[in-house]
C-alpha positions in Angstrom: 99.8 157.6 120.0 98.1 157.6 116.6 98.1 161.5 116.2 101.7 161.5 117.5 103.0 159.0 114.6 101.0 161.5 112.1 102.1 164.6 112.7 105.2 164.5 111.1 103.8 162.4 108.1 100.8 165.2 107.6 103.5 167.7 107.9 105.4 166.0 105.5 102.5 165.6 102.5 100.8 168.7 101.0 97.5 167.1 100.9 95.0 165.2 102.6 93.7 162.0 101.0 90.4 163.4 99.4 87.3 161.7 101.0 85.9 160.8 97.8 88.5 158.2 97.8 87.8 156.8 101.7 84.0 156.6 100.0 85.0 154.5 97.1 87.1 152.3 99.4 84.5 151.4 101.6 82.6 149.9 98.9 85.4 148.2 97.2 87.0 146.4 100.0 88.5 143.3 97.7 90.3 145.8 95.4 91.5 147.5 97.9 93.1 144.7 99.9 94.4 142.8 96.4 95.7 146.2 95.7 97.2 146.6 99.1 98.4 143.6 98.7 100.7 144.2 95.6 101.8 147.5 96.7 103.4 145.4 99.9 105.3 143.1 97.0 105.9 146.4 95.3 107.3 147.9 98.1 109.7 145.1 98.7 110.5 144.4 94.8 111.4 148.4 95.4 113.8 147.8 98.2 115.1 144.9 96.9 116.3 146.8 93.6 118.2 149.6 95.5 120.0 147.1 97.1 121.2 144.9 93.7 121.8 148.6 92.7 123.7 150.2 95.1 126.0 147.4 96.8 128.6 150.2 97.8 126.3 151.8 100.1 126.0 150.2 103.3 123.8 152.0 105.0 121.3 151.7 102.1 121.9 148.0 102.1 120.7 148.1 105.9 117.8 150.1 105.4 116.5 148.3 102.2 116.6 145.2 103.9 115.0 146.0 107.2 112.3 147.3 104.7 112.2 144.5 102.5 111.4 142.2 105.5 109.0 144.0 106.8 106.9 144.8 103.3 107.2 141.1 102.5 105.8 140.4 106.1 102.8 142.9 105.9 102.2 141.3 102.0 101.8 137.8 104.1 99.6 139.6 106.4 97.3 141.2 103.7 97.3 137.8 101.9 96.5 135.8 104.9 93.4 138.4 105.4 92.1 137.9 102.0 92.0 134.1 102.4 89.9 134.2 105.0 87.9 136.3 103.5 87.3 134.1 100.2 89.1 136.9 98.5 91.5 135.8 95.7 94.9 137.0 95.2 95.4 138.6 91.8 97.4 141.5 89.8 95.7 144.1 89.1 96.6 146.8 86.7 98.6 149.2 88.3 97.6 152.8 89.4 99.2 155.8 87.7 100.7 156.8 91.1 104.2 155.5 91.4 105.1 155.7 87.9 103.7 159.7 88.4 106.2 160.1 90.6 109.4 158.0 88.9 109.0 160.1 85.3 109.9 163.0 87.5 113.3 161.4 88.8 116.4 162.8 87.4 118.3 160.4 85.2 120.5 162.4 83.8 123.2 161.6 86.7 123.2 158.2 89.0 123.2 160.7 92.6 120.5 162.4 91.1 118.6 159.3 90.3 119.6 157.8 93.6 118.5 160.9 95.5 115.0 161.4 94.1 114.0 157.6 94.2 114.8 158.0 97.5 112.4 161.1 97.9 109.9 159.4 96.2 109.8 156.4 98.3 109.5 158.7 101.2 106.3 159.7 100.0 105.0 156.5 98.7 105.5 155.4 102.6 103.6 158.9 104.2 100.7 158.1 101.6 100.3 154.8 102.5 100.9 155.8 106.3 98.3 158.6 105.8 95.7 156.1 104.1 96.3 153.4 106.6 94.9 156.2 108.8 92.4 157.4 106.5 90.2 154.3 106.4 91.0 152.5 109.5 88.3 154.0 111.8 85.6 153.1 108.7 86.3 149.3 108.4 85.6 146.6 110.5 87.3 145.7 113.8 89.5 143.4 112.4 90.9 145.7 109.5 90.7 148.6 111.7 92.8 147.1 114.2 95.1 145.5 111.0 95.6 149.0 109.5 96.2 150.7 112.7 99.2 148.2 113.6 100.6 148.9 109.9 100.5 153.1 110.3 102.7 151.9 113.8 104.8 149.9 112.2 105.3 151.9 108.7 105.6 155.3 110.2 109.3 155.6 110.5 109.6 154.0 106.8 109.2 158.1 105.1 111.8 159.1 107.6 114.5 155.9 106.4 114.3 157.1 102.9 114.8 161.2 103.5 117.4 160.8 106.1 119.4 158.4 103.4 118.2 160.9 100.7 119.8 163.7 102.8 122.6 162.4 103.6 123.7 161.1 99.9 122.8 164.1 98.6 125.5 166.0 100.7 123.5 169.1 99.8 119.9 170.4 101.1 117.3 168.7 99.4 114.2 170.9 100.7 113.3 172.4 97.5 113.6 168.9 95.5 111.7 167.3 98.4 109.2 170.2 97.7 109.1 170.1 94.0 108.1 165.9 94.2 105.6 166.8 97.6 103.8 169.3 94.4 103.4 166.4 91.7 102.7 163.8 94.4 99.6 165.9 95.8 98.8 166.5 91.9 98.2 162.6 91.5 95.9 162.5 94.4 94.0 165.2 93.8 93.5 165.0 90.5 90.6 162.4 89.1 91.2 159.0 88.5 89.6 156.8 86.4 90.0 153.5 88.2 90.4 153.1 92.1 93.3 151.6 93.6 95.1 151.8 97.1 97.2 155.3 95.4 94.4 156.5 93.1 93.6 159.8 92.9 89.8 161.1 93.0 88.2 158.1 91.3 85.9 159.5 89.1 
């Protein structure tokens, strides 16, 4: 079941997660769950926006806020893991991941813009889908089993935001969606000097 959700994700990413980074994790549990934890609100904040900005879109206005549930439900879920845990919730500084990808959008036109956040949220969603995967087998039972149930649940996520890219764009988007895939799998590649849940290579 697990191999079948990933296919298309792996196919869809042009790197694996390095396992330099699956190292680091292991012995940084906290930070990676208070990460975790903000890129869930992040991921809702995210979702949240496209729909203030888009209201004439209905179909966006569907997706974002099936998605906006369902990150604000796995941030409660994260959370609620970290309390038992005697971990306290905090913000961390952010990675240089997300806002990697954004200074690539196009904002020269609204489509455009609209188009490649959409791309880039698809690929937000496979790397956290691909990561989910990454550690689970390493962790314990219960975040192994937590982090399998997320990669279920968060798989189709990549495929929301193409098929809406796709179809706003009204023309094919392979090479865009190829041109962000290249900087994407340049951010986690490349060395990183602090870990977080996106970090590259921490150094």
């Amino acid at each position: 079941m697990t191999e079948d959700l990933l296919a298309p994700i792996n196919d869809f990413l042009h790197c694996e997660t390095p396992a330099r980074w699956v190292d680091v994790a292991l012995v940084n549990q906290e930070i990676m769950l208070i990460d975790h934890a903000n890129c869930e609100k992040k991921a809702a904040a995210s979702a949240m926006s496209l729909m203030t900005r888009y209201l004439d879109r209905t179909e966006l206005l569907f997706c974002a806020a099936r998605l906006a549930r369902e990150e604000l439900h796995h941030f409660e879920q994260v959370v609620d893991i970290m309390q038992k845990r005697g971990i306290n919730y905090e913000v961390l500084t952010p990675s240089r991941y997300a806002n990697g990808l954004l200074k690539h959008s196009r904002h020269h036109d609204e489509l455009n813009l609209l188009v490649d956040r959409l791309i880039i949220g698809a690929y937000i969603e496979a790397r956290s889908c691909e990561r989910f995967a990454k550690i689970a087998p390493h962790l314990d039972e219960t975040l192994s089993r937590f982090y399998t149930s997320l990669l279920r649940s968060e798989a189709r996520h990549f495929q929301d935001y193409l098929s809406l890219a796709q179809q706003y764009a009204g023309v094919d988007i392979s090479d865009r969606v190829e041109e962000l895939g290249r900087v994407e799998a340049e951010l986690i590649l490349s060395p990183d000097q602090q870990f977080r849940f996106h970090s590259g290579v921490p150094a």
